[in-house]
C-alpha positions, 0 to 999 in steps of 0.5 A: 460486474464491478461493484459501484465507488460508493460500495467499494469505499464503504468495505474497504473504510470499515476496518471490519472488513480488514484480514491481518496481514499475517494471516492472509489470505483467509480464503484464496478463492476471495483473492484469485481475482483483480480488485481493490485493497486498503491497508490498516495499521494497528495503534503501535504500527501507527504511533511508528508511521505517524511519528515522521509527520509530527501528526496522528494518520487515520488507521487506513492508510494507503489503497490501490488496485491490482490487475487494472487495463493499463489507462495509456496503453490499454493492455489489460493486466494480469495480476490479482489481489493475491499476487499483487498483496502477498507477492508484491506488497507482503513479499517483495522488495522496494521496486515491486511495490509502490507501497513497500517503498513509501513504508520503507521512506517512513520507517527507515529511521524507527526501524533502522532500516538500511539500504542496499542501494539507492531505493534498495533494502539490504536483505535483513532490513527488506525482511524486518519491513516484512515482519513489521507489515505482518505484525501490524498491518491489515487489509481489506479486499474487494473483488472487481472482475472488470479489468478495463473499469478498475482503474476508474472506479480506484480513482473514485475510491482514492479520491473518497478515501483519501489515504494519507500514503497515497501520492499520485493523484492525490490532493496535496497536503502536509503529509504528503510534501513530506512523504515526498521528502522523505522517499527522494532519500530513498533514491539519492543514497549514497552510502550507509545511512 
C-alpha cells in the first residue's frame, strides 16, 4: 500500500532522509521498487542554481515519481526508483530526464556547459552535469508499490511540496517564468553557445 500524501511530504521534506547522490543507492533493495524522490542541494550547489533567479531557492528543489500508470493511457509503468534515479537522472543525458534537462537550463552558464545540439549536451559537458549533481546533490526516496495511485498521490506531494524546478502542474511564480526562459534556449540552439 502506498503511503498517504501527508507521510510522503513529511519524508521527503526532511533532509534527513535525503542519501548523497554519490553514494546512492545505500541500499538496492529500498530502491527496487516505483516510489517517490525529492532532490536536495548542498549550500555551494545552491548559490549556483540559485544565482540565474536573482533569488535564494529552498534546499529541496525539484520531485517527481518513478513507475507510475500512465494517467491518459492507463499503461502501467515499469521503471523504479533505482532505474529512473541512477539510470535516467544520475546517468543519463538531457532527453531521458526532465530534471537532467532543467539542471542543465540553469547551469549552462556557471558551469560552461556546452551543447551538442538543440537540448543536446556535448559528451564532456553531460558528464561534468553528472559529477556536479554527484557532488552536490541529495535525495530522498519513498517506496509506493501501487503503480495505478502513484501519480495521484505525486500530484498531492507536488502541490504540498512545491518545488521551485518543477514545472508542469505547478503554480506560476518567478522562478518558474524564468526557468521557462531559460530551457527554450536549450531547444532554440544554433550553434556553440
Amino acid at each position: 500500500m502506498n503511503p498517504t500524501a501527508a507521510d510522503a511530504v513529511r519524508l521527503l521534506g526532511t533532509s534527513s532522509s535525503a542519501q548523497p547522490a554519490k553514494g546512492f543507492p545505500r541500499d538496492v533493495d529500498e530502491v527496487s521498487t516505483p516510489g517517490l524522490y525529492a532532490w536536495r542541494v548542498d549550500d555551494a550547489g545552491l548559490a549556483t542554481v540559485s544565482a540565474p533567479f536573482d533569488s535564494t531557492l529552498p534546499s529541496l528543489i525539484y520531485a517527481g515519481q518513478a513507475g507510475a500508470a500512465s494517467t491518459r493511457t492507463g499503461k502501467v509503468g515499469s521503471a523504479t526508483l533505482l532505474s529512473r534515479i541512477n539510470g535516467n537522472h544520475l546517468r543519463g543525458n538531457v532527453g531521458s530526464s526532465t530534471f537532467r534537462k532543467t539542471l542543465t537550463a540553469v547551469l549552462l552558464e556557471p558551469l560552461g556547459l556546452r551543447l551538442a545540439g538543440p537540448s543536446k549536451l556535448s559528451a564532456a559537458s553531460n558528464e561534468l552535469l553528472s559529477e556536479w549533481m554527484r557532488a552536490h546533490l541529495a535525495v530522498a526516496v519513498v517506496s509506493c508499490p501501487e503503480r495505478v495511485t502513484l501519480a495521484a498521490l505525486e500530484h498531492d506531494v507536488l502541490a504540498e511540496l512545491d518545488p521551485p524546478l518543477n514545472l508542469q502542474g505547478m503554480n506560476h511564480s518567478g522562478v518558474r517564468s524564468e526557468l521557462r526562459l531559460l530551457r527554450k534556449r536549450l531547444a532554440h540552439w544554433e550553434g556553440e553557445v
